[in-house]
VOTOR-635836 format. One line per 2 residues: their letters; for each residue x, y, z of N, C-alpha, C, O, CB. Coordinates in nm, 2 decimals. Glycine has a CB too. Layout:
<recs>
A = X:Y:Z:X:Y:Z:X:Y:Z:X:Y:Z:X:Y:Z  ...
</recs>
This chain:
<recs>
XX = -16.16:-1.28:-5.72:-16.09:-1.16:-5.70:-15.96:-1.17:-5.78:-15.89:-1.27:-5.77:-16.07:-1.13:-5.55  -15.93:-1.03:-5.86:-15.80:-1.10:-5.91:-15.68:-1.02:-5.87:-15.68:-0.90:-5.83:-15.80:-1.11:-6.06
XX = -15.60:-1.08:-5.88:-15.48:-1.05:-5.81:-15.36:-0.93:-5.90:-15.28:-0.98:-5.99:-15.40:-1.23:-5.78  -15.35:-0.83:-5.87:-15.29:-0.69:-5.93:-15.15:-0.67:-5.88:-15.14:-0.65:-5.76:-15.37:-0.57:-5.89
XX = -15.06:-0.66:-5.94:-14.94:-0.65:-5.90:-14.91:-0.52:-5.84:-14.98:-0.43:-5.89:-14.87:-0.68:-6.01  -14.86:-0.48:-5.76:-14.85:-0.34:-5.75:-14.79:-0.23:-5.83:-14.67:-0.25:-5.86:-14.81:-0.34:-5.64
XX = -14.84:-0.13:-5.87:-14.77:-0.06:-5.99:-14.66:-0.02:-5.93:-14.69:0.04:-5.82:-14.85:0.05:-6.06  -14.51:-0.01:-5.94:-14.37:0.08:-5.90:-14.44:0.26:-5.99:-14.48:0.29:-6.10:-14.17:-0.02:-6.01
XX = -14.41:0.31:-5.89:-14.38:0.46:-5.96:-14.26:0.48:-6.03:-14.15:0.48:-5.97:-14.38:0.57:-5.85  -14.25:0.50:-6.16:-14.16:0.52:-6.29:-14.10:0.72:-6.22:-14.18:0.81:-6.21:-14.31:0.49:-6.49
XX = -13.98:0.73:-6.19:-13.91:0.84:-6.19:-13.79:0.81:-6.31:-13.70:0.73:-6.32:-13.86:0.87:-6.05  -13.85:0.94:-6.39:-13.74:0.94:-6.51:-13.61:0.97:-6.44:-13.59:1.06:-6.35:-13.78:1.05:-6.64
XX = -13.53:0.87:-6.51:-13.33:0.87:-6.46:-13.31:1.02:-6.61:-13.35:1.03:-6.73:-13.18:0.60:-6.54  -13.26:1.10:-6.52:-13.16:1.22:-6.62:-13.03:1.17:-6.61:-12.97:1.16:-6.50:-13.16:1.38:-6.56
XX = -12.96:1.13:-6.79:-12.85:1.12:-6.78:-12.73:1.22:-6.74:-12.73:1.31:-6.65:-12.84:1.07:-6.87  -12.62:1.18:-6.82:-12.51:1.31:-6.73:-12.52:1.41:-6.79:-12.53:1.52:-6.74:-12.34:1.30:-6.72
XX = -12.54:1.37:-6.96:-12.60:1.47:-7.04:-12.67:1.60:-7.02:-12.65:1.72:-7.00:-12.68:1.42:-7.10  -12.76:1.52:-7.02:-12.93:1.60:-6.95:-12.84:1.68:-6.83:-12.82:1.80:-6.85:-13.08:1.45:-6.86
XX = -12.80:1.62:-6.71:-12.77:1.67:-6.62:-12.69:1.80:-6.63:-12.70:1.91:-6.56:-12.73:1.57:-6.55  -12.60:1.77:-6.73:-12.51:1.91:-6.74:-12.56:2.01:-6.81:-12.53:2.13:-6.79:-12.38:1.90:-6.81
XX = -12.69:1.95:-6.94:-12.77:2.10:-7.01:-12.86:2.09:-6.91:-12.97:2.06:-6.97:-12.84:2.10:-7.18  -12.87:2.10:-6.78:-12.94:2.16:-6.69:-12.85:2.26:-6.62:-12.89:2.37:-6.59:-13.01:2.08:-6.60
XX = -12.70:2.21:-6.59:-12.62:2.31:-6.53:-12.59:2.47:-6.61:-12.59:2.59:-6.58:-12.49:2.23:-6.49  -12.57:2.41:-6.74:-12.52:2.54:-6.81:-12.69:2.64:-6.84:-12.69:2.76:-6.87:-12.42:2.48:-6.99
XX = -12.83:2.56:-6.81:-12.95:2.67:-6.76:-12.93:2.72:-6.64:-12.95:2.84:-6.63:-13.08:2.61:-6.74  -12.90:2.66:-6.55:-12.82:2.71:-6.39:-12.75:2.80:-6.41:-12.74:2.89:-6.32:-12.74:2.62:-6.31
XX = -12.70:2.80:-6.49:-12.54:2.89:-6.45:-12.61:3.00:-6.51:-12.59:3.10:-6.46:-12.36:2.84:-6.52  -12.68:3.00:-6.62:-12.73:3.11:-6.74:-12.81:3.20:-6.60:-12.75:3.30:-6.56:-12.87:3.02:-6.91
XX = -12.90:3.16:-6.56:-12.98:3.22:-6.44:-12.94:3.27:-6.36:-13.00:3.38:-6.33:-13.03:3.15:-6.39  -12.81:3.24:-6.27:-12.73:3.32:-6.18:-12.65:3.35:-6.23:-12.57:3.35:-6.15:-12.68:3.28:-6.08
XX = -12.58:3.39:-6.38:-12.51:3.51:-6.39:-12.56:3.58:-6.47:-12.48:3.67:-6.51:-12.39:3.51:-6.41  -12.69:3.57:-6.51:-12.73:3.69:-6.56:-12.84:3.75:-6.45:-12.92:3.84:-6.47:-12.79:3.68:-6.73
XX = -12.84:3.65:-6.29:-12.90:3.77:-6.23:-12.84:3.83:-6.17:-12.88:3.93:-6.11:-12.99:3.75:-6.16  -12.68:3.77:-6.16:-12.61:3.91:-6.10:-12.55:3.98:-6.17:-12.60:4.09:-6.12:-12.51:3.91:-6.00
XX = -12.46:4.03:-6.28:-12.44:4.03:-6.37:-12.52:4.11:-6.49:-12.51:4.23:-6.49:-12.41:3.93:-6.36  -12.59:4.05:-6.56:-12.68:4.10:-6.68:-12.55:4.08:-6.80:-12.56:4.16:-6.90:-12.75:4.28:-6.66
XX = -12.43:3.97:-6.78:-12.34:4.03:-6.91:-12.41:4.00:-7.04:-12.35:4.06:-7.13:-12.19:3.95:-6.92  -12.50:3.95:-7.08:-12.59:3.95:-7.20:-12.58:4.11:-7.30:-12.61:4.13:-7.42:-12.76:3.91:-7.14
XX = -12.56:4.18:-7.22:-12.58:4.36:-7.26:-12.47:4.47:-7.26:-12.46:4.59:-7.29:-12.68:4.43:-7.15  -12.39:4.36:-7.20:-12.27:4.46:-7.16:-12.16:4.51:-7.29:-12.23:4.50:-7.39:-12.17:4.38:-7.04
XX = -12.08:4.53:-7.31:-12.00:4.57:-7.46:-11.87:4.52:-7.43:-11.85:4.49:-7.31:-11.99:4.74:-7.50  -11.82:4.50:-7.47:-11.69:4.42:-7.48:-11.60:4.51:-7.43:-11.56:4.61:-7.49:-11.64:4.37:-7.62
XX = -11.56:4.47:-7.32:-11.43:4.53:-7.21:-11.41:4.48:-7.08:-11.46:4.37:-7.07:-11.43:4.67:-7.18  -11.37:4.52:-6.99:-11.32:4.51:-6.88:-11.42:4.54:-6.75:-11.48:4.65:-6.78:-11.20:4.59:-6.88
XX = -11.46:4.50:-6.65:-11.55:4.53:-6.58:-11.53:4.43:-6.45:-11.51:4.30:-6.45:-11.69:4.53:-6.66  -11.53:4.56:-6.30:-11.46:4.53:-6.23:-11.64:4.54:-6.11:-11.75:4.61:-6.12:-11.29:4.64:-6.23
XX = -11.60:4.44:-6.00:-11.72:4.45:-5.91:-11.65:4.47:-5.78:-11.54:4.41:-5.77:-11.83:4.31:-5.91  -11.69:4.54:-5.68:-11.58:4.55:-5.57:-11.73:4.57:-5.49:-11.84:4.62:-5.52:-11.43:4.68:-5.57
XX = -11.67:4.52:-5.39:-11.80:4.52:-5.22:-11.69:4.56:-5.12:-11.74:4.56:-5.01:-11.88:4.32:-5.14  -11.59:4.59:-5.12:-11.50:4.60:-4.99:-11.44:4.51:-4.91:-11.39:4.53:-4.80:-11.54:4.65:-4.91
XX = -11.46:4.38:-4.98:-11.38:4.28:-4.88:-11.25:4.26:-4.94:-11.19:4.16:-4.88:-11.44:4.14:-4.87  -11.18:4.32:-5.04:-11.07:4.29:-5.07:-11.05:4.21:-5.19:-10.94:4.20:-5.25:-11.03:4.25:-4.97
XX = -11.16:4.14:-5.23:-11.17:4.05:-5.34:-11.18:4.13:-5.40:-11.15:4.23:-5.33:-11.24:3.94:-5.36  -11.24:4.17:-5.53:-11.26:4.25:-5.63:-11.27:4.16:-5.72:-11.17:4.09:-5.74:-11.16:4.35:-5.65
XX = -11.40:4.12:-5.83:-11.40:4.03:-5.92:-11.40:4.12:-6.05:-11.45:4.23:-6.07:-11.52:3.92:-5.89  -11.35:4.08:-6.10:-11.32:4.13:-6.29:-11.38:4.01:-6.42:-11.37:3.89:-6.44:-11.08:4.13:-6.33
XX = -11.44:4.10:-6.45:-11.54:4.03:-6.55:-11.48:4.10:-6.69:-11.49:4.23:-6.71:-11.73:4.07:-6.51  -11.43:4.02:-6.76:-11.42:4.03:-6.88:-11.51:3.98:-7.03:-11.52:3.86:-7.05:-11.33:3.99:-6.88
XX = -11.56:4.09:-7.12:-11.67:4.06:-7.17:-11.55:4.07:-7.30:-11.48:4.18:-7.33:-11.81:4.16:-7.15  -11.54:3.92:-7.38:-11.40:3.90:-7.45:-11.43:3.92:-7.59:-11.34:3.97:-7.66:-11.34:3.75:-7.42
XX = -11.54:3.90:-7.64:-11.59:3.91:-7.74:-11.78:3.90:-7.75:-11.86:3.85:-7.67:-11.50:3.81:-7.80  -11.82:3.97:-7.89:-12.01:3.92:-7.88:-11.96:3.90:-8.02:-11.87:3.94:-8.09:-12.18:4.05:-7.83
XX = -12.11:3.79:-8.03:-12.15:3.73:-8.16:-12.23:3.77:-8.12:-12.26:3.81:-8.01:-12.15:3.60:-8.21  -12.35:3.76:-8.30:-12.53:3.75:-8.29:-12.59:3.66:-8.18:-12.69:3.71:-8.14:-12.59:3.68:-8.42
XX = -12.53:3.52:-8.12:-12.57:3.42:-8.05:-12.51:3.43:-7.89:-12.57:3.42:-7.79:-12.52:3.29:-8.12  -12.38:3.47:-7.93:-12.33:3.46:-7.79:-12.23:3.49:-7.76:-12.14:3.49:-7.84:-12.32:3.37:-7.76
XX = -12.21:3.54:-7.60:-12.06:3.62:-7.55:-12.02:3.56:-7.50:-12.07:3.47:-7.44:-12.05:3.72:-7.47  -11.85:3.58:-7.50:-11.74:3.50:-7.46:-11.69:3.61:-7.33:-11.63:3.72:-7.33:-11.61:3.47:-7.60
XX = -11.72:3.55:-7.26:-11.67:3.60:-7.12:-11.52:3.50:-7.04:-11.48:3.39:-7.05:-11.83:3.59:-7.01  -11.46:3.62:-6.96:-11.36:3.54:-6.85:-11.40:3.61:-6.71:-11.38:3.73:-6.70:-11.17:3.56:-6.88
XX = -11.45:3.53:-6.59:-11.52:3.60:-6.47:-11.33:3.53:-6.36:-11.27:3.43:-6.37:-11.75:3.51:-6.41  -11.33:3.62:-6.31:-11.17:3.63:-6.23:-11.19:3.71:-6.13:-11.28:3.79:-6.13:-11.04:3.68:-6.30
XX = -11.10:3.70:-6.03:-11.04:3.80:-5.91:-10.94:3.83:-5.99:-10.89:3.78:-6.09:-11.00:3.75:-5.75  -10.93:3.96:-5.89:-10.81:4.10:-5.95:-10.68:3.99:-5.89:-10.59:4.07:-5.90:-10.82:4.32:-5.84
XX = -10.63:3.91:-5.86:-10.52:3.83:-5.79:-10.46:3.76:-5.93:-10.52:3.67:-5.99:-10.58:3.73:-5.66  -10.35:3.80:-5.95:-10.26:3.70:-6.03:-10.18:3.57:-5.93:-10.15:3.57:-5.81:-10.14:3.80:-6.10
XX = -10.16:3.44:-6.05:-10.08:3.37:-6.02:-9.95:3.39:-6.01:-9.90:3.45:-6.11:-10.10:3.29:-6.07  -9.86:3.36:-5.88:-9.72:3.36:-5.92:-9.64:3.30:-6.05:-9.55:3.32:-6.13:-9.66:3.29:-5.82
XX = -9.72:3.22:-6.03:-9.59:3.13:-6.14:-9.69:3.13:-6.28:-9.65:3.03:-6.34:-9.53:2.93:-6.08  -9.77:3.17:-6.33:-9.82:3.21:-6.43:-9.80:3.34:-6.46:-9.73:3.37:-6.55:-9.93:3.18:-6.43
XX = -9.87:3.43:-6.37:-9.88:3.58:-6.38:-9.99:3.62:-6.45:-9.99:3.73:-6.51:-9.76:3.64:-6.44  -10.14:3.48:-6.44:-10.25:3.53:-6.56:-10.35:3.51:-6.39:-10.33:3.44:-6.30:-10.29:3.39:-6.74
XX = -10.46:3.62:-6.41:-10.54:3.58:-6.30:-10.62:3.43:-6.27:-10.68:3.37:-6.36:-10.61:3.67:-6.30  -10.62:3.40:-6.12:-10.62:3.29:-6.08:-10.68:3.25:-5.96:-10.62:3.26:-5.85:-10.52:3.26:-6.10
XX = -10.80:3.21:-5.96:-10.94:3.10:-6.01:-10.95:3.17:-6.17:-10.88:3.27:-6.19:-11.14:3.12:-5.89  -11.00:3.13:-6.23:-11.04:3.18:-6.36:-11.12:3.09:-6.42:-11.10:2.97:-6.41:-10.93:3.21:-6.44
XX = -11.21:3.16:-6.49:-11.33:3.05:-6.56:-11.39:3.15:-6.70:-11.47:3.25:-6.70:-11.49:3.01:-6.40  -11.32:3.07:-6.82:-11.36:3.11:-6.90:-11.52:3.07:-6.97:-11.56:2.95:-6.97:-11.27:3.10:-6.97
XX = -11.56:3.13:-7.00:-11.76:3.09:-6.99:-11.82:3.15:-7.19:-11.76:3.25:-7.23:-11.90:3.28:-6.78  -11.84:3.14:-7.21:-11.99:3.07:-7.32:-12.11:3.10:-7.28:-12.17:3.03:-7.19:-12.00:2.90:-7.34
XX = -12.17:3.21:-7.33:-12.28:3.25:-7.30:-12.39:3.26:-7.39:-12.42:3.37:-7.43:-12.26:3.36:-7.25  -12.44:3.16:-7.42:-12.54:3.14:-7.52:-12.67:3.21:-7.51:-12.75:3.12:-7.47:-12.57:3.03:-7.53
XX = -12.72:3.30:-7.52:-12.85:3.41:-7.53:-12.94:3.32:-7.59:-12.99:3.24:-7.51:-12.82:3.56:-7.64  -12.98:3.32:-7.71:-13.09:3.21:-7.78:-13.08:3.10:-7.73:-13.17:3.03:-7.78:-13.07:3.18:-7.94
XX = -13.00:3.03:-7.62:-13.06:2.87:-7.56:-13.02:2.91:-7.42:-12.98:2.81:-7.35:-12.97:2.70:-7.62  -13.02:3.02:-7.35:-13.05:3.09:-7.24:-12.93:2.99:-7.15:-12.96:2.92:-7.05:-13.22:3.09:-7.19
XX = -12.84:2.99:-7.20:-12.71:2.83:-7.11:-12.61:2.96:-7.12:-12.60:3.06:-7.19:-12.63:2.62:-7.25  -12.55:2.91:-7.01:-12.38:2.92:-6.97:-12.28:2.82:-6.95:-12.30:2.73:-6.87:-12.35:2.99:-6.85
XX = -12.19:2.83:-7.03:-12.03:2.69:-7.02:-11.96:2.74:-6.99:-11.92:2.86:-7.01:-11.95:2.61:-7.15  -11.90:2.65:-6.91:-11.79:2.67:-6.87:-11.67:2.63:-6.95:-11.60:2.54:-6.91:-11.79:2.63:-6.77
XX = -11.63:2.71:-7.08:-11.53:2.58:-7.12:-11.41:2.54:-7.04:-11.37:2.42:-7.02:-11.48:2.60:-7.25  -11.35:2.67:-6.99:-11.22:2.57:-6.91:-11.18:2.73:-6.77:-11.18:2.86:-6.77:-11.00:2.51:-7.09
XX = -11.16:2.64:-6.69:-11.10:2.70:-6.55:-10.96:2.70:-6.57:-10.90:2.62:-6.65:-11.15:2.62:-6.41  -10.90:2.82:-6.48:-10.78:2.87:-6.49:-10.72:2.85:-6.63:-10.76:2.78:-6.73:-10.69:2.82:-6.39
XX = -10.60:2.95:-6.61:-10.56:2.98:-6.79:-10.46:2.85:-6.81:-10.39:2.79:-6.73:-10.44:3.17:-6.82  -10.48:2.82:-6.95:-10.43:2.73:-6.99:-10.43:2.57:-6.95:-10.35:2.48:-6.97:-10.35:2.78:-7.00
XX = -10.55:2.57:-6.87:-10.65:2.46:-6.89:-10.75:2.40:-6.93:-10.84:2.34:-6.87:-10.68:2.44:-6.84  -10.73:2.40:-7.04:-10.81:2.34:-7.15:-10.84:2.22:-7.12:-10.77:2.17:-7.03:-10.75:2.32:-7.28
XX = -10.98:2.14:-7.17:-10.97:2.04:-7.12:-10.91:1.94:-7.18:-10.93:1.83:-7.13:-11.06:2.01:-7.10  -10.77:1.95:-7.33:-10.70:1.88:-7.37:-10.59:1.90:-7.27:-10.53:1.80:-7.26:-10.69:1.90:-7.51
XX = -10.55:1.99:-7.21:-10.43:1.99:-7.11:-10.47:1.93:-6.98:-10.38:1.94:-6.90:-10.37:2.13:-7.07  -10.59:1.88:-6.94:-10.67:1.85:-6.81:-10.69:1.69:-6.84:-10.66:1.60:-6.76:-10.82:1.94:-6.80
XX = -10.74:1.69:-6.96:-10.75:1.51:-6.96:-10.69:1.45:-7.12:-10.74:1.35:-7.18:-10.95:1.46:-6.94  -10.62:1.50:-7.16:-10.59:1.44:-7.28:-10.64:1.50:-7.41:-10.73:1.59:-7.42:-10.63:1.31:-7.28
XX = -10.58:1.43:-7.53:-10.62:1.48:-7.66:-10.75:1.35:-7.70:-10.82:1.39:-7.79:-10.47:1.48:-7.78  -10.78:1.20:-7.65:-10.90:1.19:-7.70:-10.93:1.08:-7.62:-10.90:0.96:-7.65:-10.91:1.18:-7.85
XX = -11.01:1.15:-7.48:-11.04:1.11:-7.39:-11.18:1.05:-7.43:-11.25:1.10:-7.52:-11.01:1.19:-7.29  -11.24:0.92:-7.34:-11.39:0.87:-7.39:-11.46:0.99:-7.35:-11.41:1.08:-7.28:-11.46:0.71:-7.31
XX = -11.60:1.00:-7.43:-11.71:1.07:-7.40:-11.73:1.08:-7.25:-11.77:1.20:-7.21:-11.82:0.99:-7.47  -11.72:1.02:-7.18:-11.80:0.99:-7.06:-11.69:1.09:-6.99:-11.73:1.19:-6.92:-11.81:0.80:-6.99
XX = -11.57:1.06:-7.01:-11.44:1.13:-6.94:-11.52:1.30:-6.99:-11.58:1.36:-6.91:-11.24:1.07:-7.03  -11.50:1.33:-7.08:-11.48:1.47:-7.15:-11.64:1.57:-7.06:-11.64:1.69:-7.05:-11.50:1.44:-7.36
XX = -11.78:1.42:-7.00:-11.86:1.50:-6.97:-11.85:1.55:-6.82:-11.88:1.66:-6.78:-11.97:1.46:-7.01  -11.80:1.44:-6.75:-11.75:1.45:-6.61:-11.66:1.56:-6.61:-11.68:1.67:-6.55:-11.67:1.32:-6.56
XX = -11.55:1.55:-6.68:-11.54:1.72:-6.63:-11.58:1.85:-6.70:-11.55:1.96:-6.66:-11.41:1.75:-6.63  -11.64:1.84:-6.78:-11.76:1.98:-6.77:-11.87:1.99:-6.65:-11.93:2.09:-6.62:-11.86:1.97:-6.90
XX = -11.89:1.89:-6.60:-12.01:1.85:-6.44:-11.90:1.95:-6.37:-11.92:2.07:-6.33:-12.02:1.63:-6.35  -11.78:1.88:-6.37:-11.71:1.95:-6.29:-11.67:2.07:-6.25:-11.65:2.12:-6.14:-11.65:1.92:-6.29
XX = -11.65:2.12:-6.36:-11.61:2.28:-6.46:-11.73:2.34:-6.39:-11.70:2.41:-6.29:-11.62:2.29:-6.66  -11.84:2.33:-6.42:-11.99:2.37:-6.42:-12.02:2.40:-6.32:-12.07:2.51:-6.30:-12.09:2.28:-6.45
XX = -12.00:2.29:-6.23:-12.06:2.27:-6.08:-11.99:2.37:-6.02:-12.04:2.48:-5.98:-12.03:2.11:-5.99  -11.83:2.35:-6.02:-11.76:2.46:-5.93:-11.83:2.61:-6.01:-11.85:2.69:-5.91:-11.56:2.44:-5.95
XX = -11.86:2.68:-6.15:-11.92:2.80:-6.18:-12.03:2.83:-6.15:-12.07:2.95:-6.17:-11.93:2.82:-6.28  -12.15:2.72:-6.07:-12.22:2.77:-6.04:-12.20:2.79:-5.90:-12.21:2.91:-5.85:-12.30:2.71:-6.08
XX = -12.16:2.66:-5.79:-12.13:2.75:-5.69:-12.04:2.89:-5.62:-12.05:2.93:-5.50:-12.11:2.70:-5.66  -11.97:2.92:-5.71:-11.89:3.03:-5.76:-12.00:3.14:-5.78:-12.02:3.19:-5.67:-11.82:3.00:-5.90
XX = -12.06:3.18:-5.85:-12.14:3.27:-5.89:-12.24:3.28:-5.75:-12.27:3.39:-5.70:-12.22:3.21:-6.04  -12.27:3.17:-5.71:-12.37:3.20:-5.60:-12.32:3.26:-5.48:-12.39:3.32:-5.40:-12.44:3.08:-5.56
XX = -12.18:3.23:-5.48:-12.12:3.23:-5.37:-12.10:3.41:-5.38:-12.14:3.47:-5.28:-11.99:3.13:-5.37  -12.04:3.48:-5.49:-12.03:3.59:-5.54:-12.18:3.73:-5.52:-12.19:3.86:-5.51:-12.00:3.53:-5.69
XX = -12.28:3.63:-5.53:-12.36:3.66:-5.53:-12.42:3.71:-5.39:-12.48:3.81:-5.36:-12.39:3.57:-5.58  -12.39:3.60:-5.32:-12.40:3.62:-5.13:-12.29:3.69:-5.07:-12.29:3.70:-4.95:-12.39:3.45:-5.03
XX = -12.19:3.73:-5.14:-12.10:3.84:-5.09:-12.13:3.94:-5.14:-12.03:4.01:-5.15:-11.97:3.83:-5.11  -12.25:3.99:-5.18:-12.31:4.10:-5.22:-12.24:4.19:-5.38:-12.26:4.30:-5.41:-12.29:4.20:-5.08
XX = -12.19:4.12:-5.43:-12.16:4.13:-5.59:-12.27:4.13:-5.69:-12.35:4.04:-5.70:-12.07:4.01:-5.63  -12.29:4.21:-5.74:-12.36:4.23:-5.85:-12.43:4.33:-5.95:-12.42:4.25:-6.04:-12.42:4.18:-5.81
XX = -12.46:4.39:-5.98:-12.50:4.48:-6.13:-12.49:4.59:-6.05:-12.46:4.69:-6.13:-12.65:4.46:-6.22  -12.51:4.63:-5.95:-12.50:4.80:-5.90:-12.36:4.75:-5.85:-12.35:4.83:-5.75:-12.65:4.88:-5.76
XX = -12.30:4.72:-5.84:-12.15:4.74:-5.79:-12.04:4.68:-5.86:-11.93:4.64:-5.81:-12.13:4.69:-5.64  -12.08:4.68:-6.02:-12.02:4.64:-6.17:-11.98:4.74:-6.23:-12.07:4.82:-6.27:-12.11:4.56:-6.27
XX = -11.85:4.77:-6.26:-11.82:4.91:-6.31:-11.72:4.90:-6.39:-11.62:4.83:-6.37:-11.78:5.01:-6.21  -11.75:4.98:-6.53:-11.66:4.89:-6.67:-11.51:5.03:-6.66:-11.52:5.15:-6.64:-11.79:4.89:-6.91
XX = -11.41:4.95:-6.67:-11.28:5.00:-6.62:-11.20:5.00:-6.76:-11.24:4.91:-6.84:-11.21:4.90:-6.49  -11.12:5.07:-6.79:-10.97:5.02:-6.87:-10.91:4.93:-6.86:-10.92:4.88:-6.75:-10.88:5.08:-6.85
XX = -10.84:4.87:-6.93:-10.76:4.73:-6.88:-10.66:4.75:-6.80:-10.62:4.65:-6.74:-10.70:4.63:-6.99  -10.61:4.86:-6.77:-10.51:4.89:-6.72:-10.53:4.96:-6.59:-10.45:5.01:-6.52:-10.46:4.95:-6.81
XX = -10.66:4.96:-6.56:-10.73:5.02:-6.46:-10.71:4.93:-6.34:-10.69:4.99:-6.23:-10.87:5.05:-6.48  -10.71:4.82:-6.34:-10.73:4.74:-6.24:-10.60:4.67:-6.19:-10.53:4.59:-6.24:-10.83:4.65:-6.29
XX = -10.59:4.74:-6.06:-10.46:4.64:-5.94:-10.45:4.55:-5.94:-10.51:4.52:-5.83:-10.46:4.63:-5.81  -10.40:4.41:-6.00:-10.40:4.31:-5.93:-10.33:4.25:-5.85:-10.21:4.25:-5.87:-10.41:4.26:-5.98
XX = -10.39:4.19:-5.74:-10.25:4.16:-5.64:-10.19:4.02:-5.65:-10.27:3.93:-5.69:-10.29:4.16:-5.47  -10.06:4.00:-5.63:-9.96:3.89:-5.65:-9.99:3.81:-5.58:-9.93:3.70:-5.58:-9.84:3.90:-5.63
</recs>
């Protein structure tokens, strides 16, 4: 009789890589199912449910490939005076992804971790960036936010509170 080792089951390891071009498919998925900004035209667009939050979606620019969005509450910072959570996003149409490139204004991720941080540093916080936009979106999502209660405003239309 001969003696067979037992086979281990092989589960492919996803690096951080991998792991984050899965988040920015995540994110692509929940904000264009609440949302649809893929279609929208470049301006100001405000979502309100009545709890007092009011989120403002700014559609900042389109290319052939992709829209540059900023998704925010109507609430400014004191000591900035730019609205704040803030998450500026990269919306890639042809590779169906959303980025996050940088949360609140003037957090780049050269003002967050340096001018030439290792690789490994620079992907950890996009995980991070990422993670918090997707639970964001979902969360937005379960407070009943979304494409029937998205209404494109003037820039000047919108209250923001201090």
């Amino acid at each position: 009789m001969s003696s067979l080792a037992p086979r281990a089951a092989r589960i492919p390891k996803l690096s951080r890589f991998g792991w984050l071009m899965g988040l920015y498919a995540e994110n692509h998925v929940r904000l264009v199912r609440l949302f649809e900004p893929q279609d929208l035209a470049v301006g100001r667009y405000v979502s309100s449910v009545g709890d007092g939050l009011d989120v403002v979606l700014d559609v900042v620019e389109r290319h052939a490939y992709t829209v540059e969005l900023r998704l925010s509450y109507a609430i400014y910072d004191p000591v900035t005076g730019q609205p704040d959570p803030s998450a500026h996003l990269r919306l890639y149409r042809d590779a169906k992804q959303v980025e996050a490139t940088h949360c609140y204004v003037g957090r780049r991720w050269q003002d967050v971790i340096g001018m030439y941080p290792p690789p490994a540093e620079v992907i950890c916080h996009r995980l991070r960036m990422n993670t918090f936009l997707g639970k964001w979106v979902q969360y937005l999502a379960e407070q009943g936010h979304g494409v029937a209660t998205l209404v494109r405003v003037e820039a000047g239309e919108v209250t923001i509170a201090a």
